[in-house]
C-alpha positions in Angstrom: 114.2 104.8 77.7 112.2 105.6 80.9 112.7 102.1 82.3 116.5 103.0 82.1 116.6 105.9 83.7 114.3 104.6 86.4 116.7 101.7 86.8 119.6 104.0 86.7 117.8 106.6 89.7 116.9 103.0 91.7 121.2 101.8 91.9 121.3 105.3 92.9 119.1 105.1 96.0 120.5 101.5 96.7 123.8 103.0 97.7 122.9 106.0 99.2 120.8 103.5 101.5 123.9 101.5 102.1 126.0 104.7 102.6 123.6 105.9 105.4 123.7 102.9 107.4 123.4 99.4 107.7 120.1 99.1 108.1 118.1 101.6 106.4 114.8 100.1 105.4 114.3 100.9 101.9 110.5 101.8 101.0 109.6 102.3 97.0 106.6 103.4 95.2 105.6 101.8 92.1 109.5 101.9 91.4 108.9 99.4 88.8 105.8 100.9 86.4 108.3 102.1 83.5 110.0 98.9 83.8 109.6 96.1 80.7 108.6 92.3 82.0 111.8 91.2 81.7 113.3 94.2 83.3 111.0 93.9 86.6 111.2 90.4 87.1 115.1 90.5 87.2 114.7 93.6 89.3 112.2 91.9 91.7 114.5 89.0 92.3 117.3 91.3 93.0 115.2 93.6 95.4 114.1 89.9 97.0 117.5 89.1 97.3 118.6 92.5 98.5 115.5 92.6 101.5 117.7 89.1 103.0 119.9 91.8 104.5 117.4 94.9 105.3 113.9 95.4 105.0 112.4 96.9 101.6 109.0 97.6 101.1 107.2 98.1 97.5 104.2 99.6 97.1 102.4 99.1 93.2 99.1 99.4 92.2 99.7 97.7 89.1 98.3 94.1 89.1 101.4 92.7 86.6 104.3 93.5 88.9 102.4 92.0 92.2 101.7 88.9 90.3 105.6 89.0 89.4 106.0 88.8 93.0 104.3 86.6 94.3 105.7 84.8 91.8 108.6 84.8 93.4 107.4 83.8 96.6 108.1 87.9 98.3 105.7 88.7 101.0 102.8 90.7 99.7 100.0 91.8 100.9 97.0 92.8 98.5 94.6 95.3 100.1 
């Protein structure tokens, strides 16, 4: 599926980042949109988890996964 191969292409960048340097912030545009629920919410909490280390920004215009992340307490910022 799409969501897999988007998942698949986001590990990718994730090491690349961490082959680059230490502290790379990581900045992702509606990353998530092929995603199912279930899917982004783990990835979410991993990305939240991840951005204790480094700085990662997400920008979505998609209503669903910003409730999911709020949800999970990640800064966000709705403008």
């Amino acid at each position: 599926s799409s969501g897999t191969f988007d998942q698949a292409y986001l590990s990718v960048r994730l090491a690349v980042a961490e082959l680059i340097e230490e502290n790379v912030p990581l900045f992702l545009d509606d990353t998530l949109t092929q995603y199912d629920e279930t899917r982004a919410n783990k990835t979410l909490e991993f990305l939240k988890n991840y951005s204790k280390d480094r700085q990662a920004v997400m920008f979505t215009c998609h209503k669903t996964i910003y409730n999911f992340a709020e949800n999970l307490n990640c800064n966000t910022v709705n403008l």
